[in-house]
TORDREN-513436 format. One line per 8 residues: for each residue x, y, z of C-alpha. Coordinates in pm, 1 decimal. Layout:
X Y Z  ...
// end
This chain:
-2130.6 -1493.1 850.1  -1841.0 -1403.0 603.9  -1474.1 -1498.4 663.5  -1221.5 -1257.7 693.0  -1113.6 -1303.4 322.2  -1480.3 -1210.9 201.3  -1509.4 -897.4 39.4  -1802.5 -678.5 168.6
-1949.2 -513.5 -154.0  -2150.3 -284.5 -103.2  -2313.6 -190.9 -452.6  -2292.5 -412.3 -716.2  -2359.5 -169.6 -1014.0  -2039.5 -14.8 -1146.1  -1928.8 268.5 -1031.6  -1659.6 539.3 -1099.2
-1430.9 743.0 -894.8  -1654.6 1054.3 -945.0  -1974.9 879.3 -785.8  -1768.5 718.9 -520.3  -1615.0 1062.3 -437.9  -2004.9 1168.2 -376.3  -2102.1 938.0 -144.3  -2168.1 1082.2 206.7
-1864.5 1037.6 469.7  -1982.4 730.9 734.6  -1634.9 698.0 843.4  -1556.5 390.0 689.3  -1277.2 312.0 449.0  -1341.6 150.4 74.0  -1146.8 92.0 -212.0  -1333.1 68.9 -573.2
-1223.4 -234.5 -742.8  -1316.4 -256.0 -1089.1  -1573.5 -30.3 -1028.2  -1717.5 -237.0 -742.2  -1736.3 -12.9 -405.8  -1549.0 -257.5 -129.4  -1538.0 -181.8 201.5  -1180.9 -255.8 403.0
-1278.0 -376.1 705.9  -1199.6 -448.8 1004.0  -944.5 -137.9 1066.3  -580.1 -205.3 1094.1  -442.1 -364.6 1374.0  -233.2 -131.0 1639.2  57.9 -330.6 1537.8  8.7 -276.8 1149.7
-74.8 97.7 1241.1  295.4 112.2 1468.2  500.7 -62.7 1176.8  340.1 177.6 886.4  403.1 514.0 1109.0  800.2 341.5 1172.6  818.9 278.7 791.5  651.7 602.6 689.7
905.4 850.3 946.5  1248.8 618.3 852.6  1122.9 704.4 453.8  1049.7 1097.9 506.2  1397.1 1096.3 720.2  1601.0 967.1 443.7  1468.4 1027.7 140.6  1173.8 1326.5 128.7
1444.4 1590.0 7.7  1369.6 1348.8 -357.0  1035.2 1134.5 -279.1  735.3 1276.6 -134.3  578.8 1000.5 143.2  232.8 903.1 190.7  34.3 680.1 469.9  -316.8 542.7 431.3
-556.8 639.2 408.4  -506.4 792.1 72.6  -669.6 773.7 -244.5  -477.2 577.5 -540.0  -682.5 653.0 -847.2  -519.5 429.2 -1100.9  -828.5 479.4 -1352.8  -1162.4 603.2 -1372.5
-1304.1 246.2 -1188.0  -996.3 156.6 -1010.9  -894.2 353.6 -634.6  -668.4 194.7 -353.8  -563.3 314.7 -70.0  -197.9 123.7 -18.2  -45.9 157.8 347.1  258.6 335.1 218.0
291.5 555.1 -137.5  610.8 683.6 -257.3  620.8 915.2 -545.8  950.4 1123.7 -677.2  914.1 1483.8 -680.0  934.5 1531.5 -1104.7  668.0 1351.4 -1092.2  427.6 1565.6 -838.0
166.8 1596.5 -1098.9  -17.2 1294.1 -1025.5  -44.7 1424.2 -663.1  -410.8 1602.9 -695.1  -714.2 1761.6 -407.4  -856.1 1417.1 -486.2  -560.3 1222.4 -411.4  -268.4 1024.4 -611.6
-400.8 1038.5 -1007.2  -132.7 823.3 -1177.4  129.5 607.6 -1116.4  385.1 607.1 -775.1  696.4 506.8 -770.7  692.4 285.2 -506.2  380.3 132.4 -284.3  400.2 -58.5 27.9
105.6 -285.1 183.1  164.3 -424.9 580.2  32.1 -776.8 576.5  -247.4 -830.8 848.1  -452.2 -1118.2 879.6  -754.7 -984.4 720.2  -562.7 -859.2 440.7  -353.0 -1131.8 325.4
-529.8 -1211.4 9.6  -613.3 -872.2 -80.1  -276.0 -827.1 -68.8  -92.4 -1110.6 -239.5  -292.0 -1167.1 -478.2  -529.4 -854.7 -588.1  -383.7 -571.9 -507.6  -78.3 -755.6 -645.6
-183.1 -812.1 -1013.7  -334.9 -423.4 -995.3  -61.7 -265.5 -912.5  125.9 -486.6 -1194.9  -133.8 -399.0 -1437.8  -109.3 -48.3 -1409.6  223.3 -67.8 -1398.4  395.6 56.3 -1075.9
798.2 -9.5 -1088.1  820.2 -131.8 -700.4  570.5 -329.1 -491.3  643.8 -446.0 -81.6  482.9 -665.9 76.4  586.4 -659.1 479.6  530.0 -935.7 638.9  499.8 -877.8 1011.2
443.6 -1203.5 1120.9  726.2 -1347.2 949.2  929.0 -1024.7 1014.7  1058.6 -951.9 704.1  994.9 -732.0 385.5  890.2 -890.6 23.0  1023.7 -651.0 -274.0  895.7 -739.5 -616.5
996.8 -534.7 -904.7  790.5 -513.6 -1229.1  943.9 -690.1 -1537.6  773.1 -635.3 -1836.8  388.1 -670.4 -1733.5  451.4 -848.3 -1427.1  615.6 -839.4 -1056.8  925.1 -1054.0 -1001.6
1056.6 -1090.9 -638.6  1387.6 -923.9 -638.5  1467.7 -1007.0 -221.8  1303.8 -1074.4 58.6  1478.9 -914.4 341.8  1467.0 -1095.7 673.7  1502.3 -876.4 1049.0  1894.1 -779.4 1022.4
1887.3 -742.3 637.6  1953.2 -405.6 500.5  1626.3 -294.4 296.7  1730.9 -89.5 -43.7  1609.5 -3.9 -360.4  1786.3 -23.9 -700.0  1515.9 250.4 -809.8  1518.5 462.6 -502.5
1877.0 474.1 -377.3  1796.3 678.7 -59.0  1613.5 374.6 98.2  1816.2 206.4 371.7  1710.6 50.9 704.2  1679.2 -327.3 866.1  1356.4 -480.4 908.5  1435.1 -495.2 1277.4
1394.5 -131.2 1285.0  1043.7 -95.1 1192.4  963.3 -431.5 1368.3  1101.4 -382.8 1698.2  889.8 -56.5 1708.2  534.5 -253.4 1764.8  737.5 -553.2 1934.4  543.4 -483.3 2246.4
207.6 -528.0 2091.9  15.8 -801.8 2046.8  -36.0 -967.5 1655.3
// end
């Protein structure tokens, strides 16, 4: 039996976003990793789900006039073996381009990934040094358990935390100024539910 931290391949040969766009629907989510079909499993967590929908209305509220807001599950093609599908994609409207039929085809602004427990090292560590290698200006990491909200900015090739903002802290961006809320806000909106 695998542990939750085991990634479930699926095909081993290499793949690219074309073939994996031709494979039929089972209702599943995957992401192709280096050109390695994964599937993301389980599903999120109620909790995850209630803090992503909180995050994802207090971002279209204050800043879709400028940023256009997306939720998983959504297609982050970052190259021709390389598709994501962050919780939370942000992505200024001069730049609407890269928003396609097939999905996101370039780089966001901003992406945002909800920590659950199956996740956690997909998360930190993976989906970290992608989105640093393709070179996206703003990574979060939210933290539910710990209540608060990791924000790691890229510096030259890499991310460098800039904050972490605990449950009263006021969340903002240097890079998108029309982001401001408490981590309190989207955490007391799944409070009820269990981790």
């Amino acid at each position: 039996m695998k542990s939750r931290d085991e990634k479930f391949i699926l095909k081993e040969a290499q793949i690219t976003y074309d073939d994996y766009v031709k494979l039929p629907d089972d209702g599943k989510r995957y992401e192709l990793v280096s050109g390695i079909l994964e599937l993301m499993t389980p599903a999120p967590t109620p909790k995850h789900q209630i803090i992503s929908t909180k995050l994802l209305t207090i971002l279209m509220n204050s800043c879709q006039q400028e940023y256009i807001i997306f939720a998983s599950p959504i297609d982050l093609i970052l190259s021709k073996t390389e598709a994501r599908q962050p919780d939370i994609v942000v992505i200024h409207r001069n730049n609407m381009e890269i928003i396609t039929k097939r999905g996101i085809e370039g780089i966001p602004n901003l992406v945002a990934e909800i920590l659950s427990p199956h996740s956690i090292k997909r998360d930190r560590f993976e989906k970290f040094k992608v989105y640093a290698r393709y070179r996206i200006p703003e990574y979060w990491i939210v933290d539910p358990a710990n209540e608060v909200l990791e924000q790691y900015v890229l510096v030259n090739n890499s991310y460098e935390l800039l904050n972490v903002f605990g449950r009263e802290d006021t969340v903002q961006s240097e890079q998108i100024k029309c982001i401001s809320f408490t981590i309190a806000e989207i955490m007391d909106a799944a409070a009820e539910l269990p981790r």
